[in-house]
C-alpha positions as CSV (number, residue, x, y, z in Angstrom):
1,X,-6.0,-5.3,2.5
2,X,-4.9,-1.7,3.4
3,X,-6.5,1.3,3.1
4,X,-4.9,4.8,1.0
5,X,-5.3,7.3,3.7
6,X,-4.3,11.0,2.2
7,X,-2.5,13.1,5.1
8,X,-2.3,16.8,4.1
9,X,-1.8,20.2,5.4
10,X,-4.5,22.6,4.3
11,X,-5.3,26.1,4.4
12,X,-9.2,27.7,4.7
13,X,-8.8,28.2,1.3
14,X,-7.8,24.9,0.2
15,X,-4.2,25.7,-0.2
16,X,-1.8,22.9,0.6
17,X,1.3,24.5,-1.6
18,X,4.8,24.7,0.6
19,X,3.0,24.4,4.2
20,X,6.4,23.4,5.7
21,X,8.9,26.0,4.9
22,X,8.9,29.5,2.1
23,X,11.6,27.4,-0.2
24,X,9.6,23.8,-0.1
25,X,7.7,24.6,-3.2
26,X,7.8,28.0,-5.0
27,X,6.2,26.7,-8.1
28,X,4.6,29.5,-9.8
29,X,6.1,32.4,-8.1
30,X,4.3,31.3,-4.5
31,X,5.8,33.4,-1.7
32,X,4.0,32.2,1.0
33,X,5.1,28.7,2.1
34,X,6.5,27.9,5.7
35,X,2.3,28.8,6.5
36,X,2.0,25.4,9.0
37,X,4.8,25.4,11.3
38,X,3.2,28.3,13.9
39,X,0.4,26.0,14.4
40,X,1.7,22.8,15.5
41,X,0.9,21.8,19.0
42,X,1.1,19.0,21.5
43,X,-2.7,17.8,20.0
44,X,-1.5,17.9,16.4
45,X,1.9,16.1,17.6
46,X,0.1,13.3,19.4
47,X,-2.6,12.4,16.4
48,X,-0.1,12.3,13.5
49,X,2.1,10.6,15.8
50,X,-0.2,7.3,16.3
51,X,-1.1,7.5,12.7
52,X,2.8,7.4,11.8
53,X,3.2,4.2,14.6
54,X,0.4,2.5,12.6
55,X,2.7,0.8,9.9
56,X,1.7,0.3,6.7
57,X,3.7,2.1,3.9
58,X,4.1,5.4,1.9
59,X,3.0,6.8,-1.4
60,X,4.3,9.7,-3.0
61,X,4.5,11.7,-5.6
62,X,7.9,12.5,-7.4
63,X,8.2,16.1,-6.3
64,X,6.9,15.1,-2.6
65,X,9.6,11.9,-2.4
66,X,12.4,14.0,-3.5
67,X,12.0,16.3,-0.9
68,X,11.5,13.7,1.9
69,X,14.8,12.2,0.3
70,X,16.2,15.1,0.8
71,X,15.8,15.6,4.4
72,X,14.9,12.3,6.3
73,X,17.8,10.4,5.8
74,X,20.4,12.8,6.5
75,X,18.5,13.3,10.3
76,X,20.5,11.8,13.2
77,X,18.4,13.6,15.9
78,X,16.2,11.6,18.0
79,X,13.2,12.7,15.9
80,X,11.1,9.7,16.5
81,X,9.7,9.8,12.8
82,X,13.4,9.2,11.7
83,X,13.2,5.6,11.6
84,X,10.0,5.4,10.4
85,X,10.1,7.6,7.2
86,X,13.1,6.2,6.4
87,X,12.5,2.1,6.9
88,X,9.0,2.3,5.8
89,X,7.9,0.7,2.4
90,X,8.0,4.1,0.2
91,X,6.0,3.7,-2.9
92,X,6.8,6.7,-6.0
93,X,4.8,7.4,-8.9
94,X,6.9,9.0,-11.2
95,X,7.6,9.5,-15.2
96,X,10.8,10.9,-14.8
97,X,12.7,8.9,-11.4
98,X,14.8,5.7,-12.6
99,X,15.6,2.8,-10.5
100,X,17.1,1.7,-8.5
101,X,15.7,4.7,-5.8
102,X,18.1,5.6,-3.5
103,X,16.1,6.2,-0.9
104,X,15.8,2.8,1.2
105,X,12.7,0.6,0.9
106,X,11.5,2.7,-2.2
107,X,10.2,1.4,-5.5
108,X,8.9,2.8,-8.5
109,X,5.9,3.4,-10.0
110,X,5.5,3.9,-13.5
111,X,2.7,3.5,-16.4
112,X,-0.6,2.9,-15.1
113,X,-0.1,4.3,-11.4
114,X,-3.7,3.9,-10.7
115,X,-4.1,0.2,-11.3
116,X,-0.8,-0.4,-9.6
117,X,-2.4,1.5,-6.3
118,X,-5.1,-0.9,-6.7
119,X,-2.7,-3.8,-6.3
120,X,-0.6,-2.5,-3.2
121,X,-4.0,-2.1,-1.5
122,X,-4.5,-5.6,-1.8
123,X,-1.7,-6.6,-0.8
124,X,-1.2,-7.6,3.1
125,X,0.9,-4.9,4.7
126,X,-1.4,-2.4,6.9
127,X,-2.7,1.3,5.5
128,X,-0.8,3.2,2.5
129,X,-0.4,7.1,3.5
130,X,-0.2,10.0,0.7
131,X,1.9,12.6,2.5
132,X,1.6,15.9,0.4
133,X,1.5,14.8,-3.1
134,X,-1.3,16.8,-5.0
135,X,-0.8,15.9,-8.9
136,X,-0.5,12.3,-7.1
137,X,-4.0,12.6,-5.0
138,X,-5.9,14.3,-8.4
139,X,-5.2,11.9,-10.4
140,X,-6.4,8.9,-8.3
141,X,-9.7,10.5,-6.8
142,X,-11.4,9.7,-10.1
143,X,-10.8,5.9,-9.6
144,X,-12.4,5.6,-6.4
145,X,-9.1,4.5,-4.9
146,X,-8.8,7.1,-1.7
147,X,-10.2,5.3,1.3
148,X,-9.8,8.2,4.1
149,X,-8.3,12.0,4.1
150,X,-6.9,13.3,7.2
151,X,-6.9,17.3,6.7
152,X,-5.4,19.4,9.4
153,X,-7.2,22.6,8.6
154,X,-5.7,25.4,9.3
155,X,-7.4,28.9,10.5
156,X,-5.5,30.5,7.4
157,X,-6.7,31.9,4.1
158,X,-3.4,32.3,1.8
159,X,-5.2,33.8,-1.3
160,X,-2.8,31.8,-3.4
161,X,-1.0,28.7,-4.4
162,X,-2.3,25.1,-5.2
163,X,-5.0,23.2,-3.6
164,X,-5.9,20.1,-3.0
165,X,-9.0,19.9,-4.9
166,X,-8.5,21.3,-8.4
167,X,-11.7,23.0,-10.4
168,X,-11.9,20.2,-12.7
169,X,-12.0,17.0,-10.3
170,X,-14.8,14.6,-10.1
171,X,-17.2,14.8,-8.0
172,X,-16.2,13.2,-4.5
173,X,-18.9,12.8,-1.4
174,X,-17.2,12.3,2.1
175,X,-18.6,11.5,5.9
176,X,-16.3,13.4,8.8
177,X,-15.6,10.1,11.4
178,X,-13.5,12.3,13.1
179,X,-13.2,15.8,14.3
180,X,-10.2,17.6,17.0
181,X,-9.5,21.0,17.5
182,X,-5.8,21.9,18.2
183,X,-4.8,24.7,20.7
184,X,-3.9,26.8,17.8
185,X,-7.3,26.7,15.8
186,X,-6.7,23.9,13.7
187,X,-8.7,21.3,13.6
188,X,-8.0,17.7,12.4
189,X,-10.8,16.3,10.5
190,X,-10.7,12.3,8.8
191,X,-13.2,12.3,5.9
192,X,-14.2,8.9,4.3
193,X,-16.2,8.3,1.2
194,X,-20.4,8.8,2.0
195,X,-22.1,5.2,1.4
196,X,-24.7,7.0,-0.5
């Protein structure tokens, strides 16, 4: 049985809208994206690295698989997360996507995402990782499903764009197990649900 581990860039403020580059997601007029890049380091690099070498498969959202389709299999660097996104199991909860994916390894979720998350997790197979995917993390946090978040918290307050955590989500307790500061003033915290 695996566990879902949600991997996301946030800011201070929550914000986890567009952290890769301005034109990743301009959703509501946001003008700020491309916020993550200036902070990577060697630190950062080495912890998502052995989380990325740990197998198990993906989850995502529509809008996050799209834009993972859209880049990682068109790569033919020697970026060592290549192979991995793109032979990795890929899991997509969508309303909208049709199969067959064309993204390799991926399959379709559709109708009652939630109880079909609950059946990949007890499937044999390693850890499931949300990458990015907010609508996708919202809408499971109510059913208990999330077993671990690893946030990469940046030193930033954007003042705008969409978070994480919405106003309206249940309410979630979590335990840190893990804390690292980066050289740039992140730090990388793992949260899991508090036993009590």
């Amino acid at each position: 049985m695996g566990k879902l581990v949600v991997t996301n860039h946030v800011t201070l403020d929550g914000v986890m809208q567009s952290p890769a580059s301005p034109t990743e997601d301009t959703r509501g007029g946001f003008e700020r994206g491309g916020w993550a890049p200036p902070y990577g380091d060697d630190v950062m690099g080495r912890f998502m690295g052995r989380g990325m070498a740990s197998g198990g498969s993906l989850l995502f959202g529509w809008r996050t698989y799209q834009k993972m389709f859209d880049f990682w299999p068109k790569q033919t660097d020697d970026n060592p997360f290549t192979p991995l996104m793109n032979e990795r199991q890929k899991y997509v909860a969508s309303t909208t996507l049709t199969e067959p994916l064309e993204w390799m390894n991926s399959t379709l979720l559709s109708g009652d995402v939630p109880a079909k998350v609950a059946e990949i997790k007890q499937q044999p197979g390693g850890d499931i990782v949300i990458l990015g995917s907010g609508e996708l993390v919202r809408s499971l946090l109510p059913h208990g499903l999330i077993d671990s978040f690893v946030l990469t918290i940046h030193p930033l307050v954007l003042g705008s764009g969409m978070r994480l955590f919405g106003d309206d989500g249940p309410l979630v307790k979590l335990r840190l197990v893990h804390s690292e500061p980066t050289t740039t003033g992140v730090l990388i915290a793992v949260y899991e649900p508090a036993t009590s």
